[in-house]
Structure formats: C-alpha cells, structure tokens
C-alpha angles and dihedrals in degrees: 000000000000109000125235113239118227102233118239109265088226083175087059107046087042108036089192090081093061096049102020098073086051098050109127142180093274095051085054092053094053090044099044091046091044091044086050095053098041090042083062090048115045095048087078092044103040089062095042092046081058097048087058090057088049100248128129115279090267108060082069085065094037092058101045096053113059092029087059096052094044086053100047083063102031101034126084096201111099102203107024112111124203128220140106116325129197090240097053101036078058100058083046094055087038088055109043090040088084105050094069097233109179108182111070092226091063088047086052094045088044088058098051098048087060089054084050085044099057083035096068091043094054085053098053094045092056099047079056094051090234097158095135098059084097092083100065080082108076116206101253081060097056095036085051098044091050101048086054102054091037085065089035092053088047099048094046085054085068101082093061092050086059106035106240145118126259144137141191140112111223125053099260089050093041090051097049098051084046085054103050090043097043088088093058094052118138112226096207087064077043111062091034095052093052092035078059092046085051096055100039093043080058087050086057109040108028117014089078092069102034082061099047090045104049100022100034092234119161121245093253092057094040089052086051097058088045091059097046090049091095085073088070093050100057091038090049092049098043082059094054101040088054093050098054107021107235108183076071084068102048105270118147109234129188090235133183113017126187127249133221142032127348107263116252117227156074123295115246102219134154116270096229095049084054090062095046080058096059102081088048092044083058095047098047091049090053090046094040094047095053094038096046093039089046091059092043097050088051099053096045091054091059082066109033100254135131126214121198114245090210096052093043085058085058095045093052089038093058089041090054086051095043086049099054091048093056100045098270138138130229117303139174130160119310114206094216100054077033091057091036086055090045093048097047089054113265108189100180143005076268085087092058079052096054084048105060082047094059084038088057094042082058094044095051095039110014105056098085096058086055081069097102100032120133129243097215089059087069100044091051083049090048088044090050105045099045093047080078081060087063126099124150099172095076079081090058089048095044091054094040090054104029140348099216082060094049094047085051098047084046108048087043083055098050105041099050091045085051112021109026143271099269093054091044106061106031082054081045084060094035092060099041085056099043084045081047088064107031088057092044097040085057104050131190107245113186128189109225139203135197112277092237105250101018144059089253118119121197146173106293092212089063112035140038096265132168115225129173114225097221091064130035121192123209125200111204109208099199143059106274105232126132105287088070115018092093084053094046088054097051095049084056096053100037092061090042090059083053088061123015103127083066107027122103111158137022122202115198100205111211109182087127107036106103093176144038117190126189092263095055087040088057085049092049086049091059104041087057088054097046092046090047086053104061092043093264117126124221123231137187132200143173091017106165132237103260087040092053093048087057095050094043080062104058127048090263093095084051102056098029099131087214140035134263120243135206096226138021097237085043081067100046109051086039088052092043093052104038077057098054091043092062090033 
C-alpha cells in the first residue's frame, strides 16, 4: 500500500503567505504611517542600543534593517518590531567584555558571531518545536533580571554624562571606575548630558498630558509623540554641537559614521572565541525569546489575535541570522518600538519592512549628519528609556505572596548588580528549579472527610466533615515522581500508625495527581505490602486517564489489596457499607 504524503504547510512555514495575498490600500496606509513614525524613532535608539554594546554607532542601524525584512515573511506577529534591545545590548557587551578584543573590527565581527550563534539556537528550537522553553524562566526571574540590568544599564550611561572613561560590568566594578574618573569630568558633557535627561524625563512625565489637555490628543497619539521625543533631542544637540563645536571643548562625539549598505558576509573570527560565545549565545536567546514572545503575545491579544511560539523561534532565529550577515548584532523583539508600531496603526509585518526601508534611506544619506552628536545624548536616551525597565516592587510582592519567589527574584537582583548578567540569571534559573523541587518534593497531603450532604470531600482540619475512623482518606495534592515518593510513603505511614487498632482501609485520593513515575510506582509497591500486611487494605479514586494507562501497564494493579474507584465519595459509601454488612 503506497502512502499518502502530508503536504508541506508553505503558509505556515512563511506567514506571509496567509496575510501577503490579502494585503490592500488601507493596510498599506496603517503600515506606511507606523513605519514612518518608528523609523523616527528607532534611528536615535538603534545607535545608542549599540553603544551600549560597545560598537560603533552603526551596527545599531546595521541590525534593525535586514531583521526587519526577514520578520515581516517568517513571523506570525503582525505589530512586533526587531531590532536591538537594552537588555540584550547589555548581555553582548557583557559577553564579549571578557575575551580582550583590541581592534574594534574584531569587536564588530565578534558581535556578530554571537547574533549567528543565537541565531542557530533559535533555529534548532524551533525545529524542534521548542516554544514552550520559555517557561523554565518563571516571572520573578525575569522581573528580577530585568530590574538589575535596567539600573546596571543606567549607571554604566554615566560615564558618558559625564565624559569620562570607565568600564565594568557589575555594579561594584561600574562604581569604582565612575569613581577614579569623577574627578576628570568635563562639565561641559556635564551639563549637556543632564540638560538631555531633563528634557527627555519631561518627555516622559509630563508632555503626555500637556498634549491631550491643550491639543485634545488621545492618549495613544500622545504616547506616540512621547516616544518619538528622543528625535529632538538628537537633532537639538547635533545643532548645538555643530555651533559651537563642542568636541573643542572636550565633548565626546560619535563622530564619523559610515554610509552606505550593511556589509554582506561572514564574520572571520577566531575559532576558540567562537566557543567562549557559545554560553552567552545560549543565555541571550533565552532572554531574547521570552521577552520577545511576551510583547508579542501582548499585542496580539489587544486584537484578538494569536501568534505561534515555534514559529516565532524560527522568525527570531532567521532575524538574528539575518543580523550577524549583515554586520548586526543580536536582536529580538523590543516592547516600546513594538507599542509605537501598534499605536500608529501597523496592519501587517509589512510595516517592520517600511521600516528597514526608511532605516536604509538613513543609513545611505543620514550618517554624516550623526557626525556631532553627542554622546551624552544617547546615554540620557539609554537612562531614560530603561528606568521603565525598573521595578523594584516586584521584591515587596514577591515577599508579601511567597517567599521562594521572593529568594528567587532576590538573588536574581543581587547577583546580576554584583556579579554580572550572565551569573544572574542563569543562578535566577538555577533557584526557581532547585525551589521547584524542594516545594514538590515536599507535597500537601490532606485528609479529607465527606462535605455532609453532599459527594465533596475536603481538609479536615479546615471544614465540618464526617469521617469514619475505620478509613482515611488522603488527598495528595502533587504529581507523584522521585523527588517526593519516599516522602509520600512516609506520610502514609506516619497517620496509620496513628491509628491501626482501628484502621481498616486507606484510600489514596488522586484527583490531583497528573504523573506517576517508577520511583513513586516502587513507593506505591511498598505501601500496598506494608498496609496488607497489617491487615489494611489500599484504595485508590479519582486516578486519571493517562495515570491509569501507566499503571495498567506494571504489576501494581495486580497486587493492589484493594480496588480502584471512579470517585472519592464512590469509595467511601462502598467501603462504609461492605463494612456494615459484615458488622
């Protein structure tokens, strides 16, 4: 018999075929006006995202044109825009800090093998359709992670407020270099950089209303023109930089900036300094994957949409590619150009493509006007836009709901501000998945009792029950596996012993036990033996489907002294009356 071949689902492996054919006049007016507005703003933020990384201004243009274009056909989100982030500028700075590049095109090609790198990882997740990788992360992590390196990526923007040199990469580091070189700062940088902050923190703070009061703007609009405020700024100071020549005076400018098209090709980079990338590779495409899934799934749900987090893997995966070929840096999806492109109307992944036009047209015949501008422009429009980042309320939260959360947001917190990002938040996984284990491996048995007048069964200990002394029934609130069967069996055993003049069943209720491994099988072996014999019989109620089909398939069902019943209160009444008949 010849079989029948599945055919390949090309809409789904290129989205652009679902929304592409469709794709009308009006779609074209959302995604020009939105491209046009995040192409505004993302010039200022793509250089200073790379000087962050510690590139040369560029790169920040280099890495937010061809990733576009490769999105807008492989992504399934219709309004998330990739490019360089804080967060991730930060881990590649972070990463390559340590190798002791000198020349600054080694730096460059580095930088763009770790973009190839994560790349290639994103790729193989997601032909492995590993979209839900994102959740061995837990959410004080991230909010943790996040927070640190929102107040690491601030502090390290000082040195260029106040025009001097300094390095590091955790907070004790960053602070000491800031304090040898405070001394040196040129007040001219000075006053500039913090004139810049001013501006932008009023931006921030106050501009939204002033718009909606006096021009009747809505919020969304009004929002828009905040984000795009960093543009002034850049254009202001490269005036007055210009007029009054600044770099004379001491200013650090970003000077002269290349024009023209991203170079095409493959980074030449040392073989070993590849394989130092490779940890860090791991860690950024992690980061990059839940933070740009988190956005994306945001956004789509505003509209009732959905977006695929395999093929997303594929999508960033093919931008980060697409990003280290062309002399980029790694990328993934950043919530604020994300939100602009959602409030000026993006229709379609067409919009991140107008974009990386309008980002080219800069590249070609904008550079040279970059030429005088500040420095310390960039880092008070890095400073302003991570405080967002910031939030250290998530600690109060954590300890108010629970304190393994709380262990696990602050030792993420403290070990990326004084050790470094990498260490934080691979200790930050670490301790969600050893507090994983230490709160399953230590599971909540209840005994329960009938609910009177009806068939619910609930904790003794915290409802008028009635029981019958001659059965207890435990509830076992947790998968069974190895980390807690030895546990379970003691807690059996333990309330028997209580009890075993007048004990004559036990019933192990499992409504909320999803898995059985071998090690809890062996447990519940020997439980079964230890109760037989001392005359007790062993139940079980309320096992699941996919439990049941695993135990159908071992001894256990064999030798079980007892029966297993459909319901809890099934188990009960039968039990009850098999022992009054014989009474």
């Amino acid at each position: 018999m010849k079989l029948k071949k599945t055919p390949i689902a090309w809409s789904n492996l290129f989205p652009i075929l679902q929304w592409g054919p469709r794709y009308g006049r009006e779609d074209l007016l959302g995604d020009g006006t939105a491209a046009l507005i995040v192409t505004i703003m993302l010039i200022p933020q793509s250089l200073a995202y790379a000087l962050l990384a510690g590139l040369p201004a560029e790169v920040g243009l280099y890495a937010s044109i061809l990733p576009l274009v490769v999105y807008a056909v492989l992504g399934t989100s219709r309004v998330l825009a990739v490019g360089p982030v804080a967060v991730v500028s930060l881990m590649s700075a972070s990463a390559l800090a340590p190798l002791g590049l000198e020349s600054v095109a080694d730096y460059v090609a580095a930088s763009a093998m770790l973009a190839l790198l994560s790349g290639a990882m994103l790729l193989a997740m997601g032909a492995l359709k590993l979209g839900l990788v994102a959740n061995l992360l837990s959410h004080p992590v991230i909010a943790g992670f996040i927070t640190a390196s929102g107040i690491l990526i601030a502090i390290s923007q000082f040195k260029h407020l106040l025009g001097v040199t300094a390095s590091g990469h955790n907070l004790p580091e960053i602070l000491q270099s800031l304090g040898q070189g405070i001394w040196n700062s040129n007040l001219v940088t000075l006053f500039l950089g913090l004139s810049v902050l001013g501006f932008l923190y009023w931006l921030r703070r106050g501009l939204s209303g002033l718009l909606q009061r006096r021009f009747n703007l809505t919020a969304a609009s009004a929002g828009t023109v905040v984000r795009i405020g960093p543009v002034f700024a850049v254009a202001g100071t490269i005036l007055i930089s210009w007029a009054f020549n600044l770099p004379q005076l001491g200013v650090s400018v970003v000077g002269q900036v290349p024009t023209g098209l991203p170079p095409l090709g493959f980074p030449s980079i040392d073989f070993g300094i590849t394989t130092a990338l490779l940890g860090p590779a791991a860690l950024i495409t992690i980061i990059g994957y839940v933070e740009s899934v988190s956005v994306a799934q945001t956004l789509a749900a505003k509209r009732r949409q959905r977006i695929d987090t395999n093929q997303e893997l594929t999508a960033l995966g093919a931008a980060n590619i697409a990003s280290g070929l062309s002399g980029g840096y790694a990328v993934t999806g950043g919530f604020a150009r994300s939100v602009v492109n959602f409030d000026a109307g993006a229709r379609t992944p067409a919009a991140g493509a107008l974009t990386a036009i309008g980002l080219t047209f800069a590249a070609i015949y904008l550079t040279p006007l970059l030429y005088f501008l500040p420095k310390a422009t960039l880092a008070a429009t890095i400073i302003v836009a991570v405080l967002s980042l910031v939030d250290l309320s998530i600690l109060k939260r954590a300890w108010g709901y629970s304190r393994a959360d709380f262990a696990a947001v602050s030792i993420t917190i403290a070990l990326t501000l004084l050790v470094g990002v990498e260490t934080g938040v691979a200790t930050g996984v670490l301790t969600s998945l050893l507090l994983y284990l230490w709160k399953t491996s230590r599971p909540h048995v209840a005994e329960v009792g009938q609910v009177p007048g009806t068939e619910h069964f609930r904790n003794i200990h915290r409802h008028d029950v009635t029981t019958d002394p001659r059965i207890v029934t435990l509830r076992i609130d947790e998968s069974l596996y190895f980390a807690n069967a030895r546990r379970m069996e003691d807690l059996i055993l333990e309330r028997v012993h209580q009890g075993k003049d007048e004990i004559a069943h036990v019933i192990l209720m499992c409504s909320a036990v999803n898995e059985v491994d071998l090690s809890a099988l062996e447990s519940l072996e020997a439980i079964n033996h230890q109760l037989s014999d001392m005359g007790i019989q062993l139940h079980l109620s309320e096992v699941k489907g996919p439990v049941m089909d695993r135990l159908q398939r071992s001894h256990f069902l064999d030798e079980l002294s007892g029966e297993v019943f459909l319901s809890q209160n099934c188990a009960f009444q039968n039990l009850r009356s098999k022992m009054s008949d014989h009474a």
